[in-house]
N, C-alpha and C positions, 0 to 999 in steps of 0.2 A: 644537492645536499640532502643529507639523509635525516629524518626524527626519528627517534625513540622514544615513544608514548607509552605510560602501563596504566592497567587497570586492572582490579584485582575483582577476580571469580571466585568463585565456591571452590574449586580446583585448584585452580593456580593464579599467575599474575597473565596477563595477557599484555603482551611486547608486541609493538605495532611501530614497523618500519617503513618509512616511504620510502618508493626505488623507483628508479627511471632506468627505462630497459634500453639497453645498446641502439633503439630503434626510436629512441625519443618519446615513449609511452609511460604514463605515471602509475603506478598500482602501492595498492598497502598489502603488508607482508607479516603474516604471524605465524615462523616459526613454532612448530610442537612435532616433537620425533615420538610421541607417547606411542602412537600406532602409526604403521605405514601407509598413512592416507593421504590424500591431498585433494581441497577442495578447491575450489575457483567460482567466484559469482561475480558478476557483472552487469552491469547496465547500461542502455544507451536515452539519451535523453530524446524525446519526443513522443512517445506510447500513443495511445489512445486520443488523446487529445488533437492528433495531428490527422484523424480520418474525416475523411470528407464525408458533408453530411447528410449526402445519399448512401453513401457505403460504410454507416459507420456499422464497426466490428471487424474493419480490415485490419486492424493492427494485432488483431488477438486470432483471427484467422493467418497473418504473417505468423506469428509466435508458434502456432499449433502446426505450422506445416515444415520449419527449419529443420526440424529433427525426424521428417519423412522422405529423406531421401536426398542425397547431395554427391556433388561430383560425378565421379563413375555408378555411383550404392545405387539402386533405389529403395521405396521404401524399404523392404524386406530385407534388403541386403544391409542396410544402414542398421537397422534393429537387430540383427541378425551379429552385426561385430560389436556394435555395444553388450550382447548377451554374454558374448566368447568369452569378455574380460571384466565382465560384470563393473561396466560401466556404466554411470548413470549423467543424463544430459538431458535438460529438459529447461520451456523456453516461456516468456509472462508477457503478454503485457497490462501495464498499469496506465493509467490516467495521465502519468507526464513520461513516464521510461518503457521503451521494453527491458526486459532481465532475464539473465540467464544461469543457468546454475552447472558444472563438471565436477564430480566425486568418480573419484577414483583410487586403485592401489597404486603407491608408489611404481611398482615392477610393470605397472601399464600405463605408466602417463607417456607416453612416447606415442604410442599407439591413441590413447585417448585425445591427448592435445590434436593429433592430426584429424582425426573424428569433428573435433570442435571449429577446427579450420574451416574441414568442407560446410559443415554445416552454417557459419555466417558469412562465407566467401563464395559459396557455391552451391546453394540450393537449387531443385530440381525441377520444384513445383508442379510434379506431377497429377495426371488426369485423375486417377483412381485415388490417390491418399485427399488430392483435394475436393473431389466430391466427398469423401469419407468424412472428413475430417468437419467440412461443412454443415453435410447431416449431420454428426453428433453435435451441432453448436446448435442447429436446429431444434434437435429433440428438445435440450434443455431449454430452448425459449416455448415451443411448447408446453415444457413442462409448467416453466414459472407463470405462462400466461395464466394458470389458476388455483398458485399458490400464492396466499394473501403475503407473508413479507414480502415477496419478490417483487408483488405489483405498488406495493405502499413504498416499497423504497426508489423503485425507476420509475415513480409516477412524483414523489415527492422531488426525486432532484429533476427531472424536464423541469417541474415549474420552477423550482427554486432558481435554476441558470437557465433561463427560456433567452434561446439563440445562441446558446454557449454551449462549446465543446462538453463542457463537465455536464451538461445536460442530455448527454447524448448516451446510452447504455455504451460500457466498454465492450462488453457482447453484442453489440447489434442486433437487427429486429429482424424476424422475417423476409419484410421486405427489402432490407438493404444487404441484405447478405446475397439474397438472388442477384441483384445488380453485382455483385463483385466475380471478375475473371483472374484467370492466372495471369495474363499480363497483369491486373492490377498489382497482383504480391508482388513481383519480379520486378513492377515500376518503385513501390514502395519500398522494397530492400535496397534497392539500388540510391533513393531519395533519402532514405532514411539511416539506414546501418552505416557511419563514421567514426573516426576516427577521437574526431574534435569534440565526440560528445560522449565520451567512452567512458568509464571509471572501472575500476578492476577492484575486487581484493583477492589472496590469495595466502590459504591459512596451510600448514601440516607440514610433514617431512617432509619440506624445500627449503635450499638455502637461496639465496638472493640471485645468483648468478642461474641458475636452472628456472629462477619464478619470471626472471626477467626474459630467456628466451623461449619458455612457455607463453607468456604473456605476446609475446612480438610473436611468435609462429600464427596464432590464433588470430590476431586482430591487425598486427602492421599492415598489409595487405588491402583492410579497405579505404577506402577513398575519405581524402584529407579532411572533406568537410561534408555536414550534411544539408540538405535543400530542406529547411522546415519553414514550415509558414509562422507569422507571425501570432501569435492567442493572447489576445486582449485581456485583462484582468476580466474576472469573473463576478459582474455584478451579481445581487441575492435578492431577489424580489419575491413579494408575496406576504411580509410582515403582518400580522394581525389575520391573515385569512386560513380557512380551514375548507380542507376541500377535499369529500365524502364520494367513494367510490361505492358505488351497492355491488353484496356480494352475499349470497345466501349461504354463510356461516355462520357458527355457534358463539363464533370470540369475533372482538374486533383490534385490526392491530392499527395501531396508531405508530404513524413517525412527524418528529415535528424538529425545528431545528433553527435557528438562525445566523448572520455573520458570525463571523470568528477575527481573530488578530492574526497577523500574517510570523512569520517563524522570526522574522529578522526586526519585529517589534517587542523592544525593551520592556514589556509585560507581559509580554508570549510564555515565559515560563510560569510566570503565576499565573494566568490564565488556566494553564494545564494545570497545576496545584488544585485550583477552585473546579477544574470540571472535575478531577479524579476523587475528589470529596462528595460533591453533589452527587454524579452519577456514575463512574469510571466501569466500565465494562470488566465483570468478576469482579466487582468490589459490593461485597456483604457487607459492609459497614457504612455506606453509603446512603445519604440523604434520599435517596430516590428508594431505594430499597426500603433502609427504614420506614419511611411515610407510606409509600406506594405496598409493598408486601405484608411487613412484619407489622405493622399497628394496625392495618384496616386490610388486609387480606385479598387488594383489590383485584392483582398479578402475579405469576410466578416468578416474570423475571422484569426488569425496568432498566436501563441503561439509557447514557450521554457521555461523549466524547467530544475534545474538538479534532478536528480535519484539518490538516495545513499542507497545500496541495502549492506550485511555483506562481499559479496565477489566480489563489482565492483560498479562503480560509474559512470555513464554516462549525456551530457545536451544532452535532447531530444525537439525538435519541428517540427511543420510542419505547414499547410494551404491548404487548395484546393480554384481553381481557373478556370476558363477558362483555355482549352485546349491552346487556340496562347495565355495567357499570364504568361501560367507556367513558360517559361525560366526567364521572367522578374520577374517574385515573388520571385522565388529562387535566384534571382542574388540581387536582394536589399535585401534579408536576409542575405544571405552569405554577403554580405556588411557588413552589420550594427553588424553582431559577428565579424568580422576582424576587424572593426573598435571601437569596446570595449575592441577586445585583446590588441591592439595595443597602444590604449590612454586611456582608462577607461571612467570615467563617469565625467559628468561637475558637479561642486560643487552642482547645485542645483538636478541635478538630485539624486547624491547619498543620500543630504538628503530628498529628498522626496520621496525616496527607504526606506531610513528607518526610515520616520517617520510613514508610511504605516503598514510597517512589525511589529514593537514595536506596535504601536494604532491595529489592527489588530488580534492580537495576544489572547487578552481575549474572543474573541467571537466563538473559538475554547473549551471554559468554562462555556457554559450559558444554558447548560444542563445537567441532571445527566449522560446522554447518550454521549454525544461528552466529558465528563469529563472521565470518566470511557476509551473512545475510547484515549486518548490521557493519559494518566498515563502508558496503555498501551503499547502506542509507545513509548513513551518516556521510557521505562524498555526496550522494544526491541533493540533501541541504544546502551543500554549499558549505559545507562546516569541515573545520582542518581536525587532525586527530586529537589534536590539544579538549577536545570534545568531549572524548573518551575519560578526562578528568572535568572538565568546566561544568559540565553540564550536570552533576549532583551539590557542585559547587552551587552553580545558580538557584539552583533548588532548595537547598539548606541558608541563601541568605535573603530568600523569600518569606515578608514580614507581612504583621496582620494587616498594617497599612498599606504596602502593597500590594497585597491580593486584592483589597478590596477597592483598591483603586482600578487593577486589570479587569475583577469582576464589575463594575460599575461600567468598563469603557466594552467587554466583549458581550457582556447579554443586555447592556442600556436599559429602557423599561421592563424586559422579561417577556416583550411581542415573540411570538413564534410562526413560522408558518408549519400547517400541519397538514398532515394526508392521513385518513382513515378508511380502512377499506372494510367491510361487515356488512352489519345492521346495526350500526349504533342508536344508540337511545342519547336525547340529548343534544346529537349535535344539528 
């Protein structure tokens, strides 16, 4: 049975179909003949989370190698006919999915879909692209090993999930990327790449009948279900402690963060209301900015968000600053979350949280490309497309008593754990 969801963009209205393909495969479906494009994103459930944890970074070394060569192609030959029709194909993975993304001209999706076939049916895993591809994951752990965010945020989540997947870099380290072989990819696509855990969208000049044996070309094929191991909820330890890396720079960056509400908890939306006030990432109007920036000059920039991941929920933020005015940055942060646990937000603030988030909201819509990326996520949730309208709903009947009921239940006393990496003063 088919839906028809809309939801209105800056553009247009955006019509969202669910289809199920001749082959028993579900996908959503947003016709637009504006231009001759057609985009296709996907995900399969198990990402990064699912790498063992000597070889963690095998899933995002799988994601970087599918598009190096498949079937008969290898690498060069495979890049070589994505060029011919200027098509693009390119592969992710994330913490609980890998993802993938095909844009192309309508007059080459024949050619393209087949392209996308070899590439999750029939990878190559060859010697030369996967040394390659290796060393550049290399360089960049290199790289981050002495750049101060990089080390404050993979240093901040180990402890935050110590013994948990989500504590583990989705990039892997040094040393566990050396333990990984080509059998391992080859064992992992074969464990991991299914059927059963598939979600599709698929936006542009297609009509249903063409999306649904594009969709079945591409993915029928592989095997019904996938071998994932089981991932415990994600305990968050470390509450009240601060833990100081030395690092002979001029700023110091702090990251600090604690539990969060999981997505499928009846406060989970105000939740997000009270973080995107407090600190919401590009948000100039914001509690953290105000206090933290524009009154006492302490940072240039200050953010917190929450995180709602399948197996744990966390509100994460931080700011770098002067080394003698780290202690005072993190003390008026740590402020201003105790002080939203504890009172919430003032009338005007909450609505101008969510008239933001609500107005805000369609311009995540005004491409086939961010449409396509977001039907996605919104399948990954767990959420049906009735989403696509519920979800400003929930947000506009988000009340001052409610938020400060979710902010009292997701930041509790305002304890944070934090990682600072510099010379701070203070801590």
């Amino acid at each position: 049975m088919q839906k028809h969801i809309v939801v209105s963009s800056p553009k247009s209205a955006v019509k969202v179909k669910t289809v199920v393909t001749p082959r028993g495969l579900a996908l959503w479906l947003v016709e637009s003949y504006a231009v001759p494009l057609v985009s296709l994103e996907f995900a399969i459930r198990g990402g990064s989370a699912q790498d063992p944890t000597d070889k963690a970074g095998l899933g995002m070394l799988l994601a970087g190698l599918l598009d190096e060569g498949a079937g008969e192609l290898d690498a060069q030959a495979f890049q070589r006919a994505l060029d011919e029709k200027a098509i693009e194909i390119s592969f992710h993975s994330d913490r609980d999915a890998m993802s993938g993304r095909m844009r192309t001209l309508t007059k080459n999706l024949d050619r393209a879909a087949e392209l996308l076939r070899l590439a999750i049916n029939q990878p190559r895993f060859d010697e030369e692209p996967f040394i390659r591809v290796r060393e550049n994951a290399n360089a960049r752990l290199r790289h981050d090993a002495n750049d101060p965010g990089s080390m404050a945020a993979k240093a901040w989540k180990a402890h935050a999930f110590p013994g948990h997947p989500y504590g583990q870099p989705t990039d892997g380290a040094l040393d566990t990327l050396a333990l990984i072989e080509r059998a391992d990819l080859a064992a992992a696509a074969k464990r991991l790449l299914a059927r059963d855990q598939l979600v599709v969208a698929v936006v542009g000049a297609i009509d249903e009948k063409s999306a649904g044996e594009l969709v079945d070309r591409a993915f029928a094929d592989l095997p019904a279900k996938a071998d994932l191991k089981p991932v415990a909820a994600a305990p968050f330890a470390g509450l009240g402690k601060i833990d100081a890396i030395p690092l002979d720079v001029p700023q110091s960056t702090i990251r600090f963060g604690r539990p969060g509400l999981m997505r499928d908890d009846p406060d989970y939306i105000a939740s997000v209301v009270a973080a995107h006030v407090l600190g919401g990432s590009g948000n100039m109007t914001s509690r953290l900015f105000r206090e933290v920036r524009e009154k006492r000059g302490l940072a240039y920039t200050v953010f917190g968000n929450f995180y709602a991941y399948d197996h744990g929920a966390y509100y994460y933020g931080g700011t770098t600053t002067k080394n003698e005015r780290a202690r005072e940055s993190f003390d008026v942060a740590s402020h201003e979350i105790r002080d939203v646990a504890l009172k919430g937000l003032s009338e005007e603030e909450l609505e101008k949280g969510k008239t933001y988030l609500i107005g805000s909201y369609p311009l995540r819509f005004d491409t086939s490309v961010k449409i396509a990326a977001q039907l996605v996520h919104i399948q990954l949730e767990g959420r049906s497309p009735e989403w696509l309208v519920e979800r400003n709903l929930e947000i506009a009947a988000v009340t001052g008593e409610s938020l400060k009921r979710a902010a009292e239940r997701a930041f509790g006393d305002g304890s944070l754990y934090t990682t600072v990496v510099g010379k701070p003063e203070g801590f």
